[in-house]
Backbone as a ProteinNet text record, in pm:
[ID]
protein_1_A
[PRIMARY]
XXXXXXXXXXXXXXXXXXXXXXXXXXXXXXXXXXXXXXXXXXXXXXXXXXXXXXXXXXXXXXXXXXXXXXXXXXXXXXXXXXXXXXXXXXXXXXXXXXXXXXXXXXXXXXXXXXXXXXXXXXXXXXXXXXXXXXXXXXXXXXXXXXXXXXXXXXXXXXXXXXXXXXXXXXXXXXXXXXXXXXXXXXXXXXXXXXXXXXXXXXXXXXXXXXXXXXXXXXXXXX
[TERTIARY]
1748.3	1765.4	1844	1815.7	1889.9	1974.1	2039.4	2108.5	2049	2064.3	2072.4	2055.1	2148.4	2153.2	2086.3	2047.2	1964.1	1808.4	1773.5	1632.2	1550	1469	1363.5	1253.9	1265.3	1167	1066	946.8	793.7	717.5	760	659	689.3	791.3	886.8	796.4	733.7	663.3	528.3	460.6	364.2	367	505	530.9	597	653	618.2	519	405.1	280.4	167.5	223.7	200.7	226.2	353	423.1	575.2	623.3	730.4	836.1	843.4	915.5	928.6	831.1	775.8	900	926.5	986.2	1093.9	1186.7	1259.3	1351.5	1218.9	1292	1313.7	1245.9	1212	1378.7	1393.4	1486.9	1579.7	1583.3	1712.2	1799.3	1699.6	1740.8	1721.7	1658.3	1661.7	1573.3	1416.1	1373.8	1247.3	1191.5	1113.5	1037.1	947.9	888.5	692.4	638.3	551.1	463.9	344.7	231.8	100.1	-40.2	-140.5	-181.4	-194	-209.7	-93.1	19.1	137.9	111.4	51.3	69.5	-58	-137.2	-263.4	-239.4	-122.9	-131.2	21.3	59	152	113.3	-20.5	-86.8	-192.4	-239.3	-331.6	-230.8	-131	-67.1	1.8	32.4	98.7	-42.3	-143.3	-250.9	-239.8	-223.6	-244.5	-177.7	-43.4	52.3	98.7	5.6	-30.5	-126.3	-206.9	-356	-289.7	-381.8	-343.1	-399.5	-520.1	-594.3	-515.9	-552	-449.5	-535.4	-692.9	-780.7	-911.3	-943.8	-1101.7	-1172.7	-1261.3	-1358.8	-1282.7	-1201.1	-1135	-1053.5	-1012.5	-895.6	-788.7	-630.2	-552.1	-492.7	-443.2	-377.2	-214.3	-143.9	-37	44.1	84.1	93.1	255.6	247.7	394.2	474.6	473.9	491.4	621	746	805.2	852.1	840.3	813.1	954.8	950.7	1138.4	1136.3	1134	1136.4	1289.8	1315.7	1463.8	1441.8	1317.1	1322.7	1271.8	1227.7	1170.8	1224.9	1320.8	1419.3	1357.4	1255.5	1157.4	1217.5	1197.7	1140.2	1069	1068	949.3	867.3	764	681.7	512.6	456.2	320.3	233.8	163	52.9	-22.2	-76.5	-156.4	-138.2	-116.9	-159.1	-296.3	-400	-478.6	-436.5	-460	-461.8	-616.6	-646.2	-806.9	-803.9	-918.9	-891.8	-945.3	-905.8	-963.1	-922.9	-1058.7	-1044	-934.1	-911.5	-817.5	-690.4	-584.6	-488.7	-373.5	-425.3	-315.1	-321.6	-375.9	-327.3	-184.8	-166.3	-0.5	-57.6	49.6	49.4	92.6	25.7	84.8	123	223.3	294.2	178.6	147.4	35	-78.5	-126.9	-267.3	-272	-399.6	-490.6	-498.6	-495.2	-573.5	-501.3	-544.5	-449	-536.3	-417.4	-432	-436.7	-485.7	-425.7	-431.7	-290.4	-236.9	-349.4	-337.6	-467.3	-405.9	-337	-303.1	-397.7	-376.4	-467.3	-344.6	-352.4	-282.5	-390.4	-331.5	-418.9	-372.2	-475	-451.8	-549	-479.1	-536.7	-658.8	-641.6	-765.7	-847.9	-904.1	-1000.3	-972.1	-1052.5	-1019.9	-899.6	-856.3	-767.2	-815.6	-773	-837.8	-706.5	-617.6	-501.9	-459.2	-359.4	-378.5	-280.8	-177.2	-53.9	-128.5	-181.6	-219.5	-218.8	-289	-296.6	-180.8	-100.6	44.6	179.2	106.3	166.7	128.7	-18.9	-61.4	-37.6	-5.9	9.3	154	240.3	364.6	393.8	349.7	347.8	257.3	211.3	138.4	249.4	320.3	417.4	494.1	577.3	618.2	612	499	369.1	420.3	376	382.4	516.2	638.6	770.9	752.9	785.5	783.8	726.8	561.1	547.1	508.6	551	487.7	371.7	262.5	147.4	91	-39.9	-83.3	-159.2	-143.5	-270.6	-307.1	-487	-622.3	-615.1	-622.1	-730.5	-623.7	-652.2	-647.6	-684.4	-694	-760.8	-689.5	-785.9	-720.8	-810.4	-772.8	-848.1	-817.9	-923.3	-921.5	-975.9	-915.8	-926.9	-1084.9	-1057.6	-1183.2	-1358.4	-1329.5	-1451.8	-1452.7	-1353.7	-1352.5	-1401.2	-1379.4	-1390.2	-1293.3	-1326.6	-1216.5	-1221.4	-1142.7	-1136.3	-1079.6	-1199.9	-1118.9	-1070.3	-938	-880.1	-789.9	-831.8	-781.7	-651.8	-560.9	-441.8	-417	-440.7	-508.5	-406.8	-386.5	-234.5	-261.8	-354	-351.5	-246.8	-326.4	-262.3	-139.4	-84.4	31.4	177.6	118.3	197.5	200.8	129.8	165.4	208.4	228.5	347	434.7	462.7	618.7	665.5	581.5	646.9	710.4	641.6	663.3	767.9	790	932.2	1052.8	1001.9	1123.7	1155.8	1041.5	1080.5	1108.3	1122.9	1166.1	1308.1	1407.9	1527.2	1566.7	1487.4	1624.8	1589.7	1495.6	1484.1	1628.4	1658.1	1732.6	1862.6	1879	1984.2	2034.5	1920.3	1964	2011.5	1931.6	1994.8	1926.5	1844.5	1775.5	1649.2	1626.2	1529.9	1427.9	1298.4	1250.2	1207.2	1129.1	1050.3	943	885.5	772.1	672	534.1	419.1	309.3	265.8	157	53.6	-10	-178.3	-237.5	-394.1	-483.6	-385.4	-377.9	-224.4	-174.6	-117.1	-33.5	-26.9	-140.7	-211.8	-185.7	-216.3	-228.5	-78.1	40.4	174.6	198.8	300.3	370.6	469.1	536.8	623.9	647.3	508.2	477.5	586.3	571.5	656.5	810.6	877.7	998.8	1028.3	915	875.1	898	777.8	744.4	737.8	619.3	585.9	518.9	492.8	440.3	527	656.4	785.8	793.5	712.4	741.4	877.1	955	1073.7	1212.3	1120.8	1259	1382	1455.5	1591.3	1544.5	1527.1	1557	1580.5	1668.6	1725.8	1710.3	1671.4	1626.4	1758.7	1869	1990.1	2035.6	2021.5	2078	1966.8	1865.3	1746.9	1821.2	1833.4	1929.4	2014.6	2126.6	2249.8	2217.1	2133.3	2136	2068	1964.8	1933.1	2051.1	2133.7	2260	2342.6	2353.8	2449	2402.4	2272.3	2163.6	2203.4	2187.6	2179.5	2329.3	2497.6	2587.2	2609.1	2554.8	2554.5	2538.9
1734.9	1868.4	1863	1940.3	1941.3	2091	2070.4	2209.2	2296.6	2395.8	2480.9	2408.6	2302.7	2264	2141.7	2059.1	1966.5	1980.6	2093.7	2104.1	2127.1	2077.5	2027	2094.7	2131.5	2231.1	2172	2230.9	2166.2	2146.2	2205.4	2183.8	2047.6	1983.1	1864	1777.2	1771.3	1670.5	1688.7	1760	1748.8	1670.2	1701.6	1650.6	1503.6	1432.9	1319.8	1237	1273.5	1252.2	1230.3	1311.4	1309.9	1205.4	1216.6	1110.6	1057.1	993.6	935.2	1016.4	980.7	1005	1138.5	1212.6	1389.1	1404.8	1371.8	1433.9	1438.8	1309.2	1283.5	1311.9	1379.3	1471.3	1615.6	1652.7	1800.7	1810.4	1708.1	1776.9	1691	1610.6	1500.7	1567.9	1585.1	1624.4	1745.3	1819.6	1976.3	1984.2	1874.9	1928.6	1982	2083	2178.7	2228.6	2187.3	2233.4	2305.9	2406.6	2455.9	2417.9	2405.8	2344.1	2474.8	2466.9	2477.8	2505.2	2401	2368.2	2466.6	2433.9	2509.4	2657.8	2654.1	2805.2	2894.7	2830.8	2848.8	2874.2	2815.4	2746.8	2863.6	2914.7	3002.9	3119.7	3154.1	3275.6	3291.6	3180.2	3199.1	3189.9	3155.4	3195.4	3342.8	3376.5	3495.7	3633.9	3544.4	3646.1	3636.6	3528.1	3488	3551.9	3616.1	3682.8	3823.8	3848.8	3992.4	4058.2	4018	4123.2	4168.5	4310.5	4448.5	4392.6	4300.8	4275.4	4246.3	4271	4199.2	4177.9	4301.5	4238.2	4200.8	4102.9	4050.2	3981.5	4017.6	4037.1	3988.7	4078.1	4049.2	4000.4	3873.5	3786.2	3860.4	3840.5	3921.1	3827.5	3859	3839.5	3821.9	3696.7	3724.1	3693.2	3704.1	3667.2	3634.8	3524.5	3474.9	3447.5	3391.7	3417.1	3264.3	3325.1	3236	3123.3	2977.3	2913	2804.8	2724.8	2697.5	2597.5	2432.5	2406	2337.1	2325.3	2255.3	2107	2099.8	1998	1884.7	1923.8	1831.3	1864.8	1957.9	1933.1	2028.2	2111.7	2163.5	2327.6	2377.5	2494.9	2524.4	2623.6	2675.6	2843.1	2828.3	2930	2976.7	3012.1	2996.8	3069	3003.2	3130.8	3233	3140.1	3268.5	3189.9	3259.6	3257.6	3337.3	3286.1	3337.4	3371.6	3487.9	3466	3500.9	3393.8	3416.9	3453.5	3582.3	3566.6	3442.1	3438.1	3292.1	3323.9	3302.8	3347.7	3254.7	3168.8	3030.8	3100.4	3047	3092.7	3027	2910.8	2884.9	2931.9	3052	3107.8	3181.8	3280.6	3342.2	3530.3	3606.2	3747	3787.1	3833.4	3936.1	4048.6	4160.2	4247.9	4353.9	4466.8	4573.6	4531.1	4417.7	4388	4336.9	4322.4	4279.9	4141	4064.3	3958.9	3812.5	3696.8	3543.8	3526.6	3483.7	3433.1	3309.6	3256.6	3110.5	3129.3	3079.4	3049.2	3034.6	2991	2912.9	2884.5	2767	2809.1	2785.7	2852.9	2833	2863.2	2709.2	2641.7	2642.7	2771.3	2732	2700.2	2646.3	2504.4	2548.5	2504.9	2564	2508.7	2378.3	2249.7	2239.4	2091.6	2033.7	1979.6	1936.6	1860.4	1731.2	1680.8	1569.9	1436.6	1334.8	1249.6	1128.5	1190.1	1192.1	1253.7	1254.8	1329.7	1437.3	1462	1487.7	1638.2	1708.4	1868.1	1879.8	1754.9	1829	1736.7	1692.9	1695.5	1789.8	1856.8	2003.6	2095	2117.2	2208.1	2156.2	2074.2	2007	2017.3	2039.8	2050.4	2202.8	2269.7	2422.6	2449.6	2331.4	2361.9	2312.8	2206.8	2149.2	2268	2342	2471.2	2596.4	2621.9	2736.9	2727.9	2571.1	2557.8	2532.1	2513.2	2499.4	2661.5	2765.9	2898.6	2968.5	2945	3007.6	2990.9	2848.5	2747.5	2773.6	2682.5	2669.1	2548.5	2476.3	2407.3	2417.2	2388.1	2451.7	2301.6	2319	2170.6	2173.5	2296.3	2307.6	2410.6	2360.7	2498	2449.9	2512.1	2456.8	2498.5	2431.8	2379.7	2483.3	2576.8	2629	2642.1	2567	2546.7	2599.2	2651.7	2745	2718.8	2614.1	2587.6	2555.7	2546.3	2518.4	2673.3	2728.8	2890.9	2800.5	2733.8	2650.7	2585.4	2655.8	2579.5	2442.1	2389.5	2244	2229.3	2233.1	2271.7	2114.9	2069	2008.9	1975	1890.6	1849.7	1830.8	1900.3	1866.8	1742.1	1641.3	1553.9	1439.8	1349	1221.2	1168.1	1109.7	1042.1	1143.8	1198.6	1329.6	1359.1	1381.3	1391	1327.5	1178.7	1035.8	1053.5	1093.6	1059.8	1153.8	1274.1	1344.2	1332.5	1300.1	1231.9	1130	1019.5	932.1	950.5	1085.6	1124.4	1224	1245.3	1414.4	1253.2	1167.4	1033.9	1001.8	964.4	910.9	1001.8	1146	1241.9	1249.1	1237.8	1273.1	1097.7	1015.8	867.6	871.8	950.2	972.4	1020.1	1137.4	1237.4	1178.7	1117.5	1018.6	942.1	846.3	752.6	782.9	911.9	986.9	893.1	826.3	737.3	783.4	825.6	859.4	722.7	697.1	567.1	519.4	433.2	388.5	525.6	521.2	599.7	475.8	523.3	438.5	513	464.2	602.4	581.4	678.9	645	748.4	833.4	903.5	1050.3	1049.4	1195.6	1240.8	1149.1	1173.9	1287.1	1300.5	1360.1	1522.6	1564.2	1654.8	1696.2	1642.9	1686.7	1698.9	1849.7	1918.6	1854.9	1766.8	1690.3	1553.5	1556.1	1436.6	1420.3	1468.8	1502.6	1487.8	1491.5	1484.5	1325.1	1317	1164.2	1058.7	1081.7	931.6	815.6	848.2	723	628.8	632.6	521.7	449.8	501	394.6	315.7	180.6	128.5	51.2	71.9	0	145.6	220.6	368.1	367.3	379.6	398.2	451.6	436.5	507.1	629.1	673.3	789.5	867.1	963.3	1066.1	1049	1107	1105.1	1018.7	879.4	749.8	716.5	711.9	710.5	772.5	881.8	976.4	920.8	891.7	857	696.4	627	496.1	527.5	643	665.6	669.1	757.6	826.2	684.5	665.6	546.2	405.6	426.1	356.1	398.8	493.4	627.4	600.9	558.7	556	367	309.8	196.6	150.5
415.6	361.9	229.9	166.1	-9.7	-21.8	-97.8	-132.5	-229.3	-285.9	-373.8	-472.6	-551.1	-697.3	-676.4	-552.7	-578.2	-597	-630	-601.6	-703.3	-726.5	-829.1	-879.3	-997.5	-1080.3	-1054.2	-970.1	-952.1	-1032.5	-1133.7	-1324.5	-1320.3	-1321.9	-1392.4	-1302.4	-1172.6	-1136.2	-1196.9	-1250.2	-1342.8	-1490.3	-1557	-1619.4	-1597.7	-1502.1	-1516.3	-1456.9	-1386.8	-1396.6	-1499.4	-1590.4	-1709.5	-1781.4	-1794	-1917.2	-1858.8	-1838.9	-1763.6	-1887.5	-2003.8	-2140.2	-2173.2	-2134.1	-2179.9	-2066	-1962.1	-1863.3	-1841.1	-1909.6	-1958	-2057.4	-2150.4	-2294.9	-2226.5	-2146.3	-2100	-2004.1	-1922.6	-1815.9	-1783.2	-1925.2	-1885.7	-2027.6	-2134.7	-2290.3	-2319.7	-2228.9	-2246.6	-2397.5	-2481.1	-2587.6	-2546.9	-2621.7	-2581.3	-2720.6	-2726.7	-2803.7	-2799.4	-2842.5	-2864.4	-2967.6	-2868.9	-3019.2	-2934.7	-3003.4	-2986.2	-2853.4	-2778.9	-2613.4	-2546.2	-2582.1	-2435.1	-2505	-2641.8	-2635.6	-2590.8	-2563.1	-2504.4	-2336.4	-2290.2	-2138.7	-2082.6	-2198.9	-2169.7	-2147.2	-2227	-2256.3	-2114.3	-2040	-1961.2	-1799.3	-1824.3	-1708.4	-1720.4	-1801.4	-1868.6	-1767.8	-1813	-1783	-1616.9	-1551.2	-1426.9	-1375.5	-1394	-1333	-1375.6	-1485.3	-1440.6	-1434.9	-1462.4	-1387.9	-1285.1	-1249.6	-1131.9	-1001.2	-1001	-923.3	-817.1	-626.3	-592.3	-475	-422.7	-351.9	-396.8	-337.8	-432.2	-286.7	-291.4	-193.6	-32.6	-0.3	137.7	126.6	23.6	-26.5	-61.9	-4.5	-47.5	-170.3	-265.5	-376.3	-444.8	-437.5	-450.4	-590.8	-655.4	-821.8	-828.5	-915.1	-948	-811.5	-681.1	-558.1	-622.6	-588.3	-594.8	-465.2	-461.6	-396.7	-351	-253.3	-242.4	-104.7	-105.6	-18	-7.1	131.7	98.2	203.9	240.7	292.1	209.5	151.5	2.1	-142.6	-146.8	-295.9	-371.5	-357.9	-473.1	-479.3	-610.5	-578.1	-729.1	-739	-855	-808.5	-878	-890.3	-913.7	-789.7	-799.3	-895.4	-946.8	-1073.6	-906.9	-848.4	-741.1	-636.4	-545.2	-381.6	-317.4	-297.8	-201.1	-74.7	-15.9	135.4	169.9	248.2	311.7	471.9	483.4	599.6	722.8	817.4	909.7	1074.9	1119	1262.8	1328.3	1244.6	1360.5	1394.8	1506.2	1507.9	1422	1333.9	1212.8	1142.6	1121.2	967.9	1023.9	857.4	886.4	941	961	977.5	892.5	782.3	653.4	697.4	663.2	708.5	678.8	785.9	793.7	778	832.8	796.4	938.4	1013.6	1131.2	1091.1	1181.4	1160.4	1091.5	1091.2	1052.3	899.2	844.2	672.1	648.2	621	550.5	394.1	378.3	164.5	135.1	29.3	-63.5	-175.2	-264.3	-390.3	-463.9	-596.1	-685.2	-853.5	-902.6	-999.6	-1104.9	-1257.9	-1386.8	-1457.3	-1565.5	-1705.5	-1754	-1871.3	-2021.3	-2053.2	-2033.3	-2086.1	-1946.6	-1986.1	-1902.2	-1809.3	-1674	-1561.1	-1621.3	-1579.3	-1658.8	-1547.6	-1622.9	-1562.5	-1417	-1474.2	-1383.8	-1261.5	-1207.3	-1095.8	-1094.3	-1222.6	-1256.6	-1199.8	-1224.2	-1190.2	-1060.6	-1028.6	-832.9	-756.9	-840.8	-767.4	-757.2	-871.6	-894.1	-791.8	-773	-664.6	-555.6	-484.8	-383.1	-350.3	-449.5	-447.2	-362.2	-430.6	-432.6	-247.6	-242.4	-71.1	-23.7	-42.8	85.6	40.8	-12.5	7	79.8	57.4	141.2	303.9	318.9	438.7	528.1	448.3	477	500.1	384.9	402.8	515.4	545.4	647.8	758	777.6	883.3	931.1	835.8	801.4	789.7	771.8	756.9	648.8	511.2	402.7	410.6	399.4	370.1	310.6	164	40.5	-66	-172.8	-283	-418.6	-502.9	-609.1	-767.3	-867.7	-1008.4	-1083.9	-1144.4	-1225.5	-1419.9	-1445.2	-1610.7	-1646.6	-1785.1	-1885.1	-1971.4	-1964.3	-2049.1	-2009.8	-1925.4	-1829.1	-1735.5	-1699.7	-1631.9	-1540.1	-1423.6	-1320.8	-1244	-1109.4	-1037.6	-1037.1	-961.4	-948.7	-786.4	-681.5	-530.1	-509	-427.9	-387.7	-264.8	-219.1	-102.9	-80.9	-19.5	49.7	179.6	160.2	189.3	211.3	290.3	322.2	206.6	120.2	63.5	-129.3	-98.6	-251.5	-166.5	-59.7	-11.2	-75.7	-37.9	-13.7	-163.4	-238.1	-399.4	-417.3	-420.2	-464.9	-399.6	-248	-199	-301.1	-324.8	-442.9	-557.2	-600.8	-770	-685	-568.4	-577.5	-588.5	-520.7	-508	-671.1	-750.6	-888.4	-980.2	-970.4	-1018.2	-1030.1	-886.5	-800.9	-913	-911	-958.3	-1111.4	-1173.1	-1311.8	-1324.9	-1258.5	-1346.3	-1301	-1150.9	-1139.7	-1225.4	-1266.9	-1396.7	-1482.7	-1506.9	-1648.3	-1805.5	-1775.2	-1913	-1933.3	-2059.4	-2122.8	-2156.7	-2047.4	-2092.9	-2255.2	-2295.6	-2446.5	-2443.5	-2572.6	-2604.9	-2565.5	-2510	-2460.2	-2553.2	-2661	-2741.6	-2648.7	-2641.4	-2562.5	-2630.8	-2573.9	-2644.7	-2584.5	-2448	-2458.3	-2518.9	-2571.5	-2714.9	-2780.3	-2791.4	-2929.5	-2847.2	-2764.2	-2687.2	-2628.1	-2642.4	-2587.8	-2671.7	-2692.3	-2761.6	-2809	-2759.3	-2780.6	-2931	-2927	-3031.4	-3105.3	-3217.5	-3320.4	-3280.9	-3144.9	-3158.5	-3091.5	-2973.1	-2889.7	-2979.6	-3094.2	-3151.5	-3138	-3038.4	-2957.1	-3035.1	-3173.7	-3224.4	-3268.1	-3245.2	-3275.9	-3182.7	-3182.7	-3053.8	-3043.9	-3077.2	-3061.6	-3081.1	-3040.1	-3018.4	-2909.8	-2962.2	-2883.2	-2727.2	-2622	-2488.2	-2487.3	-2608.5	-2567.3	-2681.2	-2716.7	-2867.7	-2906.7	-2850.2	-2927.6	-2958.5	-2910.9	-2950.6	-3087.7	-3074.4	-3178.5	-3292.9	-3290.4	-3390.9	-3431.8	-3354	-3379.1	-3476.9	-3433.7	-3505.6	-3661.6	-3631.7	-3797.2	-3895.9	-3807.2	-3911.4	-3953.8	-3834.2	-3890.8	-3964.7	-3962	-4126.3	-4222.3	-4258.7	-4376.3	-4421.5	-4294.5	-4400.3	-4464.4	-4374.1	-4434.3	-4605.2
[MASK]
++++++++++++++++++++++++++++++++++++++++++++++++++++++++++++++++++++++++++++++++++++++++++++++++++++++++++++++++++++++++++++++++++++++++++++++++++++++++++++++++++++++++++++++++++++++++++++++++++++++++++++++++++++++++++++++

């Protein structure tokens, strides 16, 4: 069990799924920056959480559903919750309604399927939650991209499990360590907001942006 202040922004395991370094600058160094993409990805969740909509064909609708496990360190915040209805007796009892629900999340992105798994360790995150909250079992929920207007359904599954248990573990000794790893350039790159402050084509960059910094300066008085 974790406390209150040990518990782990569920974005931040997307982001180091992503990029070990991006995640590092984000929530070890607090840098943050906006390009093209996050402002695209700000705008389509922006939308996700407020549309009026809240039933769609029998499906109840839950928006911005904030999320909080303490047996796994997490908490955060869902773009949508489905509730579907389901004759089984595992679904949940929504308050004034007949009948068993099961969650459903449904996690959106700006871009394309990715070829990683960093997105559906995010949504997967947000299920081991669900199911702490309402003692539940969620199979399924899905990835929906912006650019394709297509879900992406996904399995809640031991195997997608066991890998986001790993990444909530290498998350918790990142921020332990407290070290900002090397820049690694790859074709990503190009696509994180971050570039420009990363500079990952420095392959021989300080660990740490501020130490990077700090050694420029102290070039410059030499």
């Amino acid at each position: 069990m974790f406390s209150e202040e040990e518990l782990l922004p569920i974005s931040g395991l997307q982001h180091l799924a992503f990029c070990e370094r991006q995640c590092a600058l984000i929530h070890l160094e607090r840098v943050w920056e906006e390009n093209i993409f996050t402002s695209e990805g700000r705008i389509l969740h922006e939308k996700a959480h407020t549309e009026e909509v809240e039933i769609r064909d029998g499906i109840r609708i839950a928006r911005s559903l904030p999320l909080k496990s303490i047996s796994y360190g997490l908490v955060g915040i869902a773009d949508v919750v489905e509730f579907h209805p389901t004759s089984s007796r595992e679904g949940v009892v929504l308050s004034g309604l007949a009948g068993s629900w099961l969650p459903y999340p449904v996690e959106y992105k700006r871009g394309r399927r990715k070829k990683d798994s960093c997105d559906k360790i995010q949504l997967c995150s947000q299920a081991l939650c669900l199911e702490e909250m309402l003692n539940v079992d969620i199979p399924e929920g899905a990835l929906f991209y912006g650019k394709s207007r297509r879900r992406l359904i996904v399995p809640i599954d031991k195997k997608l499990r066991n890998l986001t248990l790993d990444f909530i573990k290498k998350f918790r000794n990142l921020l332990a360590e407290g070290v900002t790893p090397k820049g690694d350039y790859g074709p990503k790159c190009d696509s994180c907001s971050l570039k420009e402050i990363c500079l990952p084509q420095i392959k021989k960059s300080s660990s740490s942006l501020s130490r990077y910094l700090n050694s420029f300066f102290e070039e410059e008085d030499c």
